[in-house]
C-alpha positions in Angstrom: 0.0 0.0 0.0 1.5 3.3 -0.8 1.9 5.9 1.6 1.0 9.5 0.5 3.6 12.2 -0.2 3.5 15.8 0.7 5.6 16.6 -2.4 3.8 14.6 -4.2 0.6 16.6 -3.3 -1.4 19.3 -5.4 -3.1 22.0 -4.4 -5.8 23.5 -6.7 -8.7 26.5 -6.6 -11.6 27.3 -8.6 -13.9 30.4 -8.1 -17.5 29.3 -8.4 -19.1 31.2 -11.5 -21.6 32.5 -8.4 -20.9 33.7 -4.7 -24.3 33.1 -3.7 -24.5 29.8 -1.1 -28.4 28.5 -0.7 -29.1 27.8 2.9 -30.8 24.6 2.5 -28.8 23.1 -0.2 -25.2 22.0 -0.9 -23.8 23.2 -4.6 -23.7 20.7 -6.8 -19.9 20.1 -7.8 -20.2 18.9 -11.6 -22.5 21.7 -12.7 -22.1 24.7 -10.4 -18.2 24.1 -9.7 -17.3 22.3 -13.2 -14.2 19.8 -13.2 -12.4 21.9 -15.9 -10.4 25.1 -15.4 -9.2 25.8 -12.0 -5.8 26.9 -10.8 -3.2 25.2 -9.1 -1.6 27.0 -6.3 1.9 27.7 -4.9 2.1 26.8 -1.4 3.7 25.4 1.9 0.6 24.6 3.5 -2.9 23.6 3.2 -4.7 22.9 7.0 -7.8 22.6 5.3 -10.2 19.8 6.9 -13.6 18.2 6.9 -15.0 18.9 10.7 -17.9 17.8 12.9 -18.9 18.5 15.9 -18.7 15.3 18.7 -21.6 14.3 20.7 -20.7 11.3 23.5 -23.4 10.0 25.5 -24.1 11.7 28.6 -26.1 8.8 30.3 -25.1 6.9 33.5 -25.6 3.1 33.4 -25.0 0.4 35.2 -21.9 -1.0 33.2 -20.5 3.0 34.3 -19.4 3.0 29.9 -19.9 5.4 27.6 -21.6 3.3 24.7 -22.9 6.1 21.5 -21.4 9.2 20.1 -23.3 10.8 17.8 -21.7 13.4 14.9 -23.3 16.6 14.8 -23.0 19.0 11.5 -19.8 19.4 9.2 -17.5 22.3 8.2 -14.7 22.9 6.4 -12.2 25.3 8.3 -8.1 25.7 7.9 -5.9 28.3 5.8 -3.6 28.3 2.7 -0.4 29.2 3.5 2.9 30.1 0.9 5.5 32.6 0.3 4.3 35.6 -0.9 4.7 36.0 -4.7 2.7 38.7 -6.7 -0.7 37.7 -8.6 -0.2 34.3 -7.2 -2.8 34.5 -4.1 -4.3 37.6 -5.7 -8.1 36.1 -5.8 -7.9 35.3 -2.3 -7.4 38.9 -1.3 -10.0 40.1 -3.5 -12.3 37.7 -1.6 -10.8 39.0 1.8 -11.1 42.6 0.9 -14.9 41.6 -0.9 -13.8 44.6 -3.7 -12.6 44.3 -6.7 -9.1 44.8 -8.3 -9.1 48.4 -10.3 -7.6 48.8 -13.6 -4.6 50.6 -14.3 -4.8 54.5 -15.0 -3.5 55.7 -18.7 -2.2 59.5 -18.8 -0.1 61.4 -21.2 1.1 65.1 -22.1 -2.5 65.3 -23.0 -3.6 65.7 -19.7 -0.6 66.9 -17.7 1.0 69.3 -20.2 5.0 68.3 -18.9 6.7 66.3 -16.7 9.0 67.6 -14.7 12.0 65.9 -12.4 13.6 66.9 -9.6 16.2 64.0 -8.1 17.1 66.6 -4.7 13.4 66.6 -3.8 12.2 63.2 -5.5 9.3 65.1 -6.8 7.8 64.7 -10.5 6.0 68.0 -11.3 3.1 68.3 -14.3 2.1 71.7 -15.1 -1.6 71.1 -15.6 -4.0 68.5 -14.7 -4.7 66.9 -11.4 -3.2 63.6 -11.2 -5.3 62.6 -8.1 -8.6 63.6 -10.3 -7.4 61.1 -12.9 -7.5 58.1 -10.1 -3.8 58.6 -9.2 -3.5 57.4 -5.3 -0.9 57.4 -2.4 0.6 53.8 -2.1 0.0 53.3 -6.1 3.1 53.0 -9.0 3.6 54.5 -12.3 5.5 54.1 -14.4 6.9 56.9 -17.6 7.6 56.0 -21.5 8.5 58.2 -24.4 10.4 60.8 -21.8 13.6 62.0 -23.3 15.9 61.2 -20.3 15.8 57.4 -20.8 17.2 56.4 -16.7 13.4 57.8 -15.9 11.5 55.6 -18.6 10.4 52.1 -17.0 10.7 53.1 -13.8 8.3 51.6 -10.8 8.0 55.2 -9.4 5.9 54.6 -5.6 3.5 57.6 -5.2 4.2 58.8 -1.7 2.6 62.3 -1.5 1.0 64.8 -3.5 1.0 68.3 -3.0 1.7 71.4 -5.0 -1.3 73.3 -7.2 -3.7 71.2 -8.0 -1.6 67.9 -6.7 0.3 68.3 -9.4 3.9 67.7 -7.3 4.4 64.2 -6.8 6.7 62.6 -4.1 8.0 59.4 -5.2 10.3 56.4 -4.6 13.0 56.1 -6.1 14.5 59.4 -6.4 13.9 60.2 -10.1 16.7 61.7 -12.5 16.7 64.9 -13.0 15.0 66.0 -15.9 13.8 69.6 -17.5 9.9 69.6 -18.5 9.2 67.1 -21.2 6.1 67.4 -22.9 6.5 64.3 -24.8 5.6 61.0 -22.6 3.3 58.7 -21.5 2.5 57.6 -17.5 0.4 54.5 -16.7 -0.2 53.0 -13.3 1.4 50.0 -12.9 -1.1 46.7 -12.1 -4.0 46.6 -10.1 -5.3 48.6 -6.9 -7.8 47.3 -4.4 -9.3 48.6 -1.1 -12.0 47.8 0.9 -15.5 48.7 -0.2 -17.3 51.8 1.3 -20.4 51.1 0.4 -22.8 47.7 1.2 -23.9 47.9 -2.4 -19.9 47.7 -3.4 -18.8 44.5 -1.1 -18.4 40.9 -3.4 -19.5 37.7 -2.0 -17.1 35.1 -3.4 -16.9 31.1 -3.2 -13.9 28.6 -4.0 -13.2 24.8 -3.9 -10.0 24.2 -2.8 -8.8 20.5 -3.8 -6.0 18.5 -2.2 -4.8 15.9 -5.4 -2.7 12.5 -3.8 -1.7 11.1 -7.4 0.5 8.9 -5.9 -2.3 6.9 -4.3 -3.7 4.3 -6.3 -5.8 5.7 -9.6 -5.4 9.5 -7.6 -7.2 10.5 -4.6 -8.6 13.6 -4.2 -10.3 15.6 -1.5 -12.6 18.9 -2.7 -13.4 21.8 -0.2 -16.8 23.0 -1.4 -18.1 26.5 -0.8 -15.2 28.1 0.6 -15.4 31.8 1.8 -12.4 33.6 2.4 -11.9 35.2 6.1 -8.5 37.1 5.8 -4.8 37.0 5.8 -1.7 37.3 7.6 1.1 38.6 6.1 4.6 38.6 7.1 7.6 40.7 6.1 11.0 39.7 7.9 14.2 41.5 8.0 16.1 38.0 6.7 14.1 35.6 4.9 11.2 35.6 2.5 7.8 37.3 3.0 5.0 34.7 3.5 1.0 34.9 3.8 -1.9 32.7 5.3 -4.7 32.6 4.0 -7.8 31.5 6.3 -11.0 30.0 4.7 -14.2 28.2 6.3 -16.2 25.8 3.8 -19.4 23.8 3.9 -18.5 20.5 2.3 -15.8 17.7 1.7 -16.5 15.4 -1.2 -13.8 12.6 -2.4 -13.1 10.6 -5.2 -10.7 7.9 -6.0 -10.3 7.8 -10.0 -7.9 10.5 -10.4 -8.4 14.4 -9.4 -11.1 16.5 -9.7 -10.2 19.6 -11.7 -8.8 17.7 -15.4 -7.0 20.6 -16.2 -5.9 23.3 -14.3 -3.8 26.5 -15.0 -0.2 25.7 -14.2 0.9 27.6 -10.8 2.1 31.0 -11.2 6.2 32.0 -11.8 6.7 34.8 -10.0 9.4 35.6 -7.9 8.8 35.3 -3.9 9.5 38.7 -1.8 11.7 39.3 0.1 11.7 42.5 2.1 15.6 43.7 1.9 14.5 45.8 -1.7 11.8 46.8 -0.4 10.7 50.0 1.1 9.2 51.1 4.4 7.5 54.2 5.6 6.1 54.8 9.2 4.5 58.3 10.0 5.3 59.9 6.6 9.2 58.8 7.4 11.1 56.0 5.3 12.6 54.2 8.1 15.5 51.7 8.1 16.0 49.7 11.6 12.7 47.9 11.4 13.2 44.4 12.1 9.6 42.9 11.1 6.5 43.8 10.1 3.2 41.7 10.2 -0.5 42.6 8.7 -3.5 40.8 9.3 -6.9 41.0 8.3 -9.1 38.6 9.8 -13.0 38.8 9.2 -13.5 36.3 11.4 -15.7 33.7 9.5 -18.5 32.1 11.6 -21.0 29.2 10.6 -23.8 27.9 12.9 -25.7 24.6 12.7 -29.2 24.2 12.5 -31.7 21.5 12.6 -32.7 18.9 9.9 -29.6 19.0 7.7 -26.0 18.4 8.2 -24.1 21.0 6.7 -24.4 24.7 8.0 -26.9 27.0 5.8 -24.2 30.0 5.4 -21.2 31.8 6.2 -20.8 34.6 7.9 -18.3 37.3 7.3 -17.5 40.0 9.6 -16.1 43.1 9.3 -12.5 43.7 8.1 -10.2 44.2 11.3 -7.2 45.2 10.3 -3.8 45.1 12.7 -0.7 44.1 13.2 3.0 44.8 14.3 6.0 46.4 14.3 9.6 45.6 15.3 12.2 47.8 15.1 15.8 48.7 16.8 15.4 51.8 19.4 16.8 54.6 17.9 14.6 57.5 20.1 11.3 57.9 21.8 9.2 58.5 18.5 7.0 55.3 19.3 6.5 55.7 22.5 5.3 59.6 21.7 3.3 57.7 19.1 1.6 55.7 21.4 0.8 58.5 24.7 -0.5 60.7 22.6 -2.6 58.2 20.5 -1.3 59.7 17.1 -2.3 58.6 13.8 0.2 57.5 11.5 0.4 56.3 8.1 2.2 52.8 7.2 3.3 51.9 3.7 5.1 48.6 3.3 6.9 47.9 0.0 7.6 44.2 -1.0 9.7 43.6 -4.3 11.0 40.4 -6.2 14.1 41.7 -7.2 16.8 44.8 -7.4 15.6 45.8 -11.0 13.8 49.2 -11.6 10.5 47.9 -13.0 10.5 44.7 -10.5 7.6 43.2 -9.6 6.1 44.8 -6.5 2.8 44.4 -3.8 2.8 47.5 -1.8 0.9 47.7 1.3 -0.7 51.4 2.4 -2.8 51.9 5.6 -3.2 55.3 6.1 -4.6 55.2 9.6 -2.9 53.4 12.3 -2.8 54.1 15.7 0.0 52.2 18.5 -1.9 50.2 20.9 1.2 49.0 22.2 5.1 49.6 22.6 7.0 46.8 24.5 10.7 47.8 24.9 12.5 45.1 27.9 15.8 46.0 28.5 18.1 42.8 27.7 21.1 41.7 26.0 23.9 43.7 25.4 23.2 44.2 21.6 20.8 46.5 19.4 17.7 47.1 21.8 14.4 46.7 20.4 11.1 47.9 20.3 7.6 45.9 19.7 4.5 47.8 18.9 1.3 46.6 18.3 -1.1 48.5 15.7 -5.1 48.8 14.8 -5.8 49.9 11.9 -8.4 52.2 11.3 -10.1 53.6 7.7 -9.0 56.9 6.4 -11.8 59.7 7.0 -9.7 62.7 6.4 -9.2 65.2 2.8 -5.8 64.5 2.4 -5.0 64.5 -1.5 -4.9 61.0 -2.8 -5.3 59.3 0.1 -7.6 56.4 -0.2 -10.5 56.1 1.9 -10.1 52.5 3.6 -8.4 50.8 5.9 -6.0 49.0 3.9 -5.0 49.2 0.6 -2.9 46.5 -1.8 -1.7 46.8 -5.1 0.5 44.0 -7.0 2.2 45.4 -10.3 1.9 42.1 -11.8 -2.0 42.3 -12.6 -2.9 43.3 -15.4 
């Protein structure tokens, strides 16, 4: 008898063509779900599982034995987990967020006049137009063509700011080279944007089947996760190693078969690079900072089901609101956390994640632009670099500041398209 083997293992998706889950019916796999398509997914763990609640006999008898346990109803619950690559888990975080990814934003001379660059300040300047008016947003990237000093062309330029008449000053990352007003060029956004809804009307109910593929067992054993709903993500950035995410799901339904897998002929898993955090870039309260140690981000929307009488499976799932938080750790340089945190001060976060050294490398780039300390640990020990751990809420944006988005949390990945 074989045994099964991790490596061995696949792990696949599919997005239901419908989010809507009927209370007093399970989907029906070969027609709602469809065998073909699908997508098979990078990861380094799937804790997906079939669960039931346990009943044991509460009776006292003579033979003082416990002799029935009855099963109560079934769930699916677990996470995804991988290193974080762009576009790879970007479905997942669409179903997290419930939005939808935006489409890039086309500009050209036509609607800014000149370009303008200014490596001292790391500004680009347009003489007319409002880039924030054309969709333009803090935490976004563009990217030039056409310009006539060619070190600026293909650029991922990070907006971090605008200001200036109209918003037409524009602080980036990187620096840009210098370059006189060029009235030849075009700018495009670079990828996708998404941030949580504002409006009810706006939010996405979404679905998956998640199947775990064994084709080393016999013909191919297979087991499908039906009805999944997607409940949030934990993302890490270390100092030293590569970024990774965790993707937490609750399902209704776990069906098996034993001829071979279930999706025929899914979309080979994505070959993106993984991040790693060392390229990237960090900003904390408007400041690029450079002795933070770690950074996490979660979003959990905690995902509840409840059983009812007369059928097995639970009628829906339940997601919550979007709470965002996470943490911070950095080496103590001076008190500006600790101010932070007595005098409940909002700050901005925007977290940078990159595949590589190149200009134009693929890029997710994380932008809360409300967070507030709810905690600053700092024990004296060691003899080394002393550190600092601070907890953070994040909260959505309610201000006017120009191109600021109004949400809690936005991501964009440059590699959607």
């Amino acid at each position: 008898m074989s045994i099964g083997e991790g490596v061995q293992a696949r792990l696949a998706y599919k997005k239901y063509a419908s989010g809507v889950i009927t209370s007093n019916a399970l989907a029906v796999s070969a027609t709602d779900l469809v065998n073909t398509g699908g997508q098979v997914l990078r990861r380094t763990e799937s804790t997906l599982e079939l669960k039931a609640d346990s009943y044991p006999s509460a009776e006292i008898r003579e033979d003082q034995q416990v002799v029935d346990d009855r099963q109560g109803s079934v769930y699916v619950d677990g996470s995804v987990s991988g290193e974080w690559s762009p576009g790879t888990y970007a479905d997942l975080i669409e179903a997290s967020f419930r939005g939808t990814w935006a489409a890039a934003i086309t500009a050209s001379e036509s609607d800014f006049t000149s370009a303008a660059f200014d490596a001292t300040l790391g500004t680009i300047t347009f003489a007319s137009g409002d880039p924030v008016a054309k969709g333009y947003r803090v935490g976004m990237q563009f990217q030039f063509s056409n310009l006539a000093t060619a070190g600026n062309n293909g650029v991922n330029f990070t907006i971090l700011s605008f200001g200036g008449t109209s918003n037409r000053t524009v602080t980036v990352f990187p620096k840009p080279i210098t370059e006189s007003a060029d009235t030849a060029f075009n700018v495009t956004s670079v990828g996708k944007s998404l941030i949580l809804p504002s409006r009810q009307v706006d939010n996405v109910n979404r679905k998956f089947a998640f199947e775990h593929f064994h084709p080393d067992l016999g013909s191919g054993l297979y087991k499908l996760f039906t009805e999944c709903r997607m409940g949030g993500f934990k993302l890490n950035l270390p100092a030293t190693g590569n970024c990774t995410i965790e993707n937490m799901a609750r399902g209704r339904f776990m069906e098996t078969g034993a001829a071979g897998a279930f999706f025929t002929s899914p979309t080979d898993e994505t070959g993106t690079g993984i991040f790693n955090a060392v390229n990237g870039l960090l900003r904390v309260g408007g400041s690029i900072v450079g002795v933070v140690t770690g950074l996490q981000v979660n979003m959990d929307r905690q995902l509840t089901s409840t059983a009812v009488v007369g059928q097995k499976f639970h009628p829906e799932i339940h997601v919550q609101k979007a709470n965002v938080s996470g943490q911070i750790t950095a080496q103590l340089t001076d008190g500006t956390f600790f101010d932070n945190f007595k005098n409940e001060s909002e700050i901005d976060l925007l977290a940078q994640v990159v595949t590589g050294s190149a200009a134009n490398a693929a890029a997710n780039i994380i932008y809360c632009p409300r967070i507030k300390l709810s905690s600053v640990a700092n024990p004296l020990q060691g003899e080394a670099a002393q550190t600092i751990t601070s907890n953070f809420t994040a909260l959505r944006y309610v201000g006017n500041g120009a191109g600021i988005p109004s949400t809690t949390i936005q991501i964009v990945d440059t590699t959607l398209s």
